[in-house]
N, C-alpha and C positions, 0 to 999 in steps of 0.2 A: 795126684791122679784126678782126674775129673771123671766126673760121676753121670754117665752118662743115661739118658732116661729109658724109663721101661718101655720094651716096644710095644706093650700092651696101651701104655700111655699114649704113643707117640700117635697110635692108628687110632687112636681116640680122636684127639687133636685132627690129623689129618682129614678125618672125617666131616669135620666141621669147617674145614675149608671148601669152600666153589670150586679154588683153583684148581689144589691138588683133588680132589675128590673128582674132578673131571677126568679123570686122565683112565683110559683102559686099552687092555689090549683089543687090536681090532687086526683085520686084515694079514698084513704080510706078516708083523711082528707076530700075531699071535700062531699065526701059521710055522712060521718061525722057530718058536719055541716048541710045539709040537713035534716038527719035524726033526729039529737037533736034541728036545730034550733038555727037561732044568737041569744036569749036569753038563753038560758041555758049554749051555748057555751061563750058567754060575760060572764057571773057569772064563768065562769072558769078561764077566763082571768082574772079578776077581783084576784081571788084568790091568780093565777099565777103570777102576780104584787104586792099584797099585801107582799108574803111567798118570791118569787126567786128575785125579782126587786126592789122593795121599801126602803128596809134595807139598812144601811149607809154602810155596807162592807157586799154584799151576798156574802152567801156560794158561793166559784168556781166560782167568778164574770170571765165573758169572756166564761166559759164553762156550766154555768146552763141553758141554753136552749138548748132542742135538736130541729134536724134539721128535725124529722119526727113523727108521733107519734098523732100527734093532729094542727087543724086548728091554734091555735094561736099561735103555736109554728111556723107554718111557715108564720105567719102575725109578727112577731117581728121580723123574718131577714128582713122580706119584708121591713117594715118599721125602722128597723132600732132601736128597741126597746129590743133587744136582752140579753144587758148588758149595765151597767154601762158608759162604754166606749163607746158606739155605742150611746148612747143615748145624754150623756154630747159631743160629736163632732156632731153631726146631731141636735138636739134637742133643745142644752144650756142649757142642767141642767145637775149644775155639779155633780161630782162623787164626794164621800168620808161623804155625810149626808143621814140621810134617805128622801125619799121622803114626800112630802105634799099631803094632799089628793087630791089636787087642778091638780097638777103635775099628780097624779094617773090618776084622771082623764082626764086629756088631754091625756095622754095613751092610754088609753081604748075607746077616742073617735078615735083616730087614729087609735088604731086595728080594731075596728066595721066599718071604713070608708073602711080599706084596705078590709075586709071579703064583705062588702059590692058590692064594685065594681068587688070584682073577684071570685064573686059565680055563676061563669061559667062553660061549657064544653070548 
């Protein structure tokens, strides 16, 4: 089983990135979310995880996520949940099996944390 890190860790870490530390909701996404509400928008992520993330080799791993377009798409650079790669270096789950739902779910509580604290103006 891999042991995956605490998310208390993880937004540590993230914090101290330029990159990801750049990333908020603004405009339509964050309109977005308001308007549909983090539950509906989690069931997307949810899906978004199950179909683009989960899979032992996703389609266009590094490029299936865009940068604009929807809330959870810019909670996964946020947090680093992006691809494959981003996830197995941040994360410690590695790349090349498909995901466990256990893993999924650690995911998704880490998207819903980041939407959480940054459903601001």
């Amino acid at each position: 089983m891999v042991t995956m890190k605490s998310i208390e860790e993880i937004f540590r870490r993230l914090s101290r990135s330029s990159f990801r530390s750049r990333f908020r909701l603004r405009g339509k996404e964050l309109e977005q979310l308001r308007e549909k509400g983090i539950e509906s928008i989690m069931n997307d992520a949810r899906s978004f995880i199950r179909t683009r993330i989960a899979p032992a080799l996703p389609t266009n791993d590094g490029k299936q996520t865009p940068m604009k377009k929807h809330p959870i798409f810019i909670a996964q650079h946020a947090t680093a949940t992006c691809c494959r790669k981003c996830i197995a270096k941040w994360h410690g789950i590695p790349k090349g099996r498909e995901l466990i739902g256990e893993e999924q779910g650690y995911i998704i509580t880490v998207l819903e944390k980041w939407l959480e604290m940054n459903n601001t103006d």
